[in-house]
C-alpha positions as CSV (number, residue, x, y, z in Angstrom):
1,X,-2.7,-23.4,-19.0
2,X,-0.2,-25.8,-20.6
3,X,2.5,-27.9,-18.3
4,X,4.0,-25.9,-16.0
5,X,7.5,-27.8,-17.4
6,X,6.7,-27.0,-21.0
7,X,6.3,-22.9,-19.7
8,X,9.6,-23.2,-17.8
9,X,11.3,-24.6,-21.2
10,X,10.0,-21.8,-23.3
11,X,10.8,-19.1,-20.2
12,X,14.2,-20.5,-20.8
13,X,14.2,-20.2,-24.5
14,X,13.1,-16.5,-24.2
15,X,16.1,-15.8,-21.7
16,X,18.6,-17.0,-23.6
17,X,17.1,-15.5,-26.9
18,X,16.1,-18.6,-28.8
19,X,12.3,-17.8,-29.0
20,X,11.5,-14.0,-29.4
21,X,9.1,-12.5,-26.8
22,X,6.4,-11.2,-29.6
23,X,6.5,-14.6,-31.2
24,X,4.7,-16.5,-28.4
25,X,2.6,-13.0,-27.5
26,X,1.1,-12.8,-30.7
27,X,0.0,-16.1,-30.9
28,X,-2.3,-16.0,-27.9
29,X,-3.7,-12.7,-28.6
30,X,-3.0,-11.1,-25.5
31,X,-1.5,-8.2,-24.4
32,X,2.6,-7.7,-25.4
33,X,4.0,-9.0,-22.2
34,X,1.5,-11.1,-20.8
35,X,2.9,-14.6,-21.2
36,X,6.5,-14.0,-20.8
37,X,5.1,-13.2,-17.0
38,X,3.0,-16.6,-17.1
39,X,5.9,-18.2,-18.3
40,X,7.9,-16.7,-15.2
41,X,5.2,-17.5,-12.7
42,X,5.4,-21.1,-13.8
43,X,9.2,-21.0,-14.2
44,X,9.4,-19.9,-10.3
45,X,6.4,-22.2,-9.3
46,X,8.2,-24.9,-11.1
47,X,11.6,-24.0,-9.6
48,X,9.9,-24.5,-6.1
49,X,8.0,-27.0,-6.5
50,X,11.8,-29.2,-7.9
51,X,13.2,-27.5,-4.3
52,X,10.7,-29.0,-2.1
53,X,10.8,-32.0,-3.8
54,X,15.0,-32.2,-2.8
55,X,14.0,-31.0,0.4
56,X,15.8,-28.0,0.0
57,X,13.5,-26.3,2.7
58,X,13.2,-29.2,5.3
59,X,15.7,-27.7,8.0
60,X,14.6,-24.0,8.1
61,X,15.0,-22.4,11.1
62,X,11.2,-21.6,12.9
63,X,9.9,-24.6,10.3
64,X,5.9,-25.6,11.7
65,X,6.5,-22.5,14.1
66,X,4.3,-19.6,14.4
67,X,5.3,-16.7,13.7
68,X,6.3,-14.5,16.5
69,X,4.5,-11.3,17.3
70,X,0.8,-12.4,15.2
71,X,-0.9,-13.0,18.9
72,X,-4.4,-14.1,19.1
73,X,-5.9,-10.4,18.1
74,X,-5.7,-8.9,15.0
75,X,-3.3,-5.9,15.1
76,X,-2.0,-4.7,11.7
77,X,1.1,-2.9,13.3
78,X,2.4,-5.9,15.0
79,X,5.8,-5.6,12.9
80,X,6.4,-2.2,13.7
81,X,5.7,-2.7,17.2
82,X,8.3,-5.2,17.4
83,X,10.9,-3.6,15.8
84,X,11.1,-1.1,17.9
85,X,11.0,-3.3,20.9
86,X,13.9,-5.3,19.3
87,X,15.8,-2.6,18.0
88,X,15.4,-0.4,21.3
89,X,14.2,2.8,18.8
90,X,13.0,5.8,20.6
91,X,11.4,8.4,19.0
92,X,10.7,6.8,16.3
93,X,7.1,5.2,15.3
94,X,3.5,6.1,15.3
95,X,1.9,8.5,17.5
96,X,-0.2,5.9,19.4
97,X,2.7,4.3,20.4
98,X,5.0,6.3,21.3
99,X,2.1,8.0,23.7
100,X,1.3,4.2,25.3
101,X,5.0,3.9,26.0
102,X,5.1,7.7,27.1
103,X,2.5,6.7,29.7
104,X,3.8,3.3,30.8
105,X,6.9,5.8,32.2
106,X,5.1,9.1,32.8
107,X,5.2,8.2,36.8
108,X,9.2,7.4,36.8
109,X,9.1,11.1,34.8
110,X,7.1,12.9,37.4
111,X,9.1,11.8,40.5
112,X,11.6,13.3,39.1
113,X,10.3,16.7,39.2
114,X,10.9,18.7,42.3
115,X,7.7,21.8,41.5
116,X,4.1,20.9,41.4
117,X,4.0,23.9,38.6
118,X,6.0,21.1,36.6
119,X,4.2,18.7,37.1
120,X,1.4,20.1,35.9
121,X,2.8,21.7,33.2
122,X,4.4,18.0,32.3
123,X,0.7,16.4,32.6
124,X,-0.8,19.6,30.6
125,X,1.4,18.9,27.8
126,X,1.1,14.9,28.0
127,X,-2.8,15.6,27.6
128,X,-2.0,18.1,25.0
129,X,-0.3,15.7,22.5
130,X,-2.9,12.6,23.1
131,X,-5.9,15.0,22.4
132,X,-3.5,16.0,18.6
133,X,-2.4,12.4,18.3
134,X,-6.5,11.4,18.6
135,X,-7.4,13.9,15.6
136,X,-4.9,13.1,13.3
137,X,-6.2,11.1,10.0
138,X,-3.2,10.1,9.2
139,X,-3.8,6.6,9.9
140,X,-1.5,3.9,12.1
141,X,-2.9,2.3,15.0
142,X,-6.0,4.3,17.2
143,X,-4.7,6.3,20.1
144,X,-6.6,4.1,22.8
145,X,-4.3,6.3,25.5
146,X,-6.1,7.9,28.3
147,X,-5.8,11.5,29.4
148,X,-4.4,11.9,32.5
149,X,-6.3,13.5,35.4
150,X,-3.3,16.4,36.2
151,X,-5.1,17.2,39.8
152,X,-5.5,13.2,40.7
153,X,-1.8,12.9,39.6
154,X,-0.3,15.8,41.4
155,X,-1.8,14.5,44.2
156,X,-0.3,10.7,43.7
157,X,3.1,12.8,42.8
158,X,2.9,14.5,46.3
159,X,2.1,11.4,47.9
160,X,4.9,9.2,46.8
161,X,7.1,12.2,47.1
162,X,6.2,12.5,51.0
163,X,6.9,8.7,50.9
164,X,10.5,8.8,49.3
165,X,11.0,11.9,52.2
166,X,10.1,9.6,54.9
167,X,12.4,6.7,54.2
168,X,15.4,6.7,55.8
169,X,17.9,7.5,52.8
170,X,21.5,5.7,52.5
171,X,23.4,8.8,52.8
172,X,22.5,10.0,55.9
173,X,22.8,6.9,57.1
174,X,27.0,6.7,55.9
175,X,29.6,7.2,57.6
176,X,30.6,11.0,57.2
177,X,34.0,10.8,55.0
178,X,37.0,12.1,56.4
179,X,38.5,15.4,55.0
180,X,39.4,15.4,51.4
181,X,42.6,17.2,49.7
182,X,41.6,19.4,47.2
183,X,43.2,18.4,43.9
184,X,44.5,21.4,42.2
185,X,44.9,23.7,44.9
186,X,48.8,24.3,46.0
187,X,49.4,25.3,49.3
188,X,52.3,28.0,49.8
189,X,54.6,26.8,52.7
């Protein structure tokens, strides 16, 4: 290839309509369109080059940084991951993981059950989805959650439900209120 500032002159010449496009095609004998995008390569490579050379792109922001989210293991997703951890998205993303973040809460979402029948049924359906999210060939990221054992976790539900039951709570503890007026309610005197 010729001087990259000799490409960027003719680039410019073909912009502004001095040199016509087929002229310079022709000549080379290659495909109609193939050199008016070498000339633009060069034209932006030139451009850049000039730029770095002012030091247009000394003082960026993150400059000899890494870039945040690529950790040490390979994980094609990483930018979707982190969007939805920046942009506090639920709902929204791949199946694998929205079920690892399903799972990092599932306990909070039990104890507030008050039926082992839901609870179960809550684990049935948790296991339910993973097993579909697993068989899907859609791509995305592998579903790497576990199933949930629902008979080991009803019986760590009952367990830290007995717990919460034999804590004192703070309301039996307070002071009962005095009476309270009624808003609403007129009396007839």
């Amino acid at each position: 290839m010729s001087d990259p500032r000799e490409a960027a002159a003719r680039y410019r010449a073909r912009r502004q309509g001095d040199l016509p496009d087929e002229a310079s095609d022709a000549d080379a004998g290659s495909p109609p369109g193939a050199a008016a995008a070498v000339d633009r390569a060069a034209y932006i490579e030139t451009a850049i080059q000039i730029a770095m050379r002012r030091g247009d792109f000394d003082d960026l922001p993150g400059a000899g940084k890494p870039i945040p989210g690529l950790g040490t293991h390979h994980d094609p997703d990483w930018w979707i991951r982190r969007k939805i951890q920046t942009e506090n998205l639920t709902g929204l993303g791949p199946p694998a993981i929205m079920l690892r973040a399903e799972d990092r809460a599932l306990d909070e979402r039990l104890d507030h059950l008050r039926h082992e029948a839901e609870v179960r049924e809550a684990l049935e359906d948790f296991n339910r989805r993973v097993v579909e999210a697993r068989r899907q060939l859609q791509g995305g990221p592998p579903v790497v959650t576990a199933l949930r054992e629902v008979d080991v976790e009803i019986e760590a539900w009952a367990a830290r439900r007995a717990a919460r039951a034999a804590e004192p709570s703070a309301a039996a503890e307070a002071p009962a209120p005095g009476r309270r007026r009624r808003f609403g309610i007129r009396r007839r005197s």
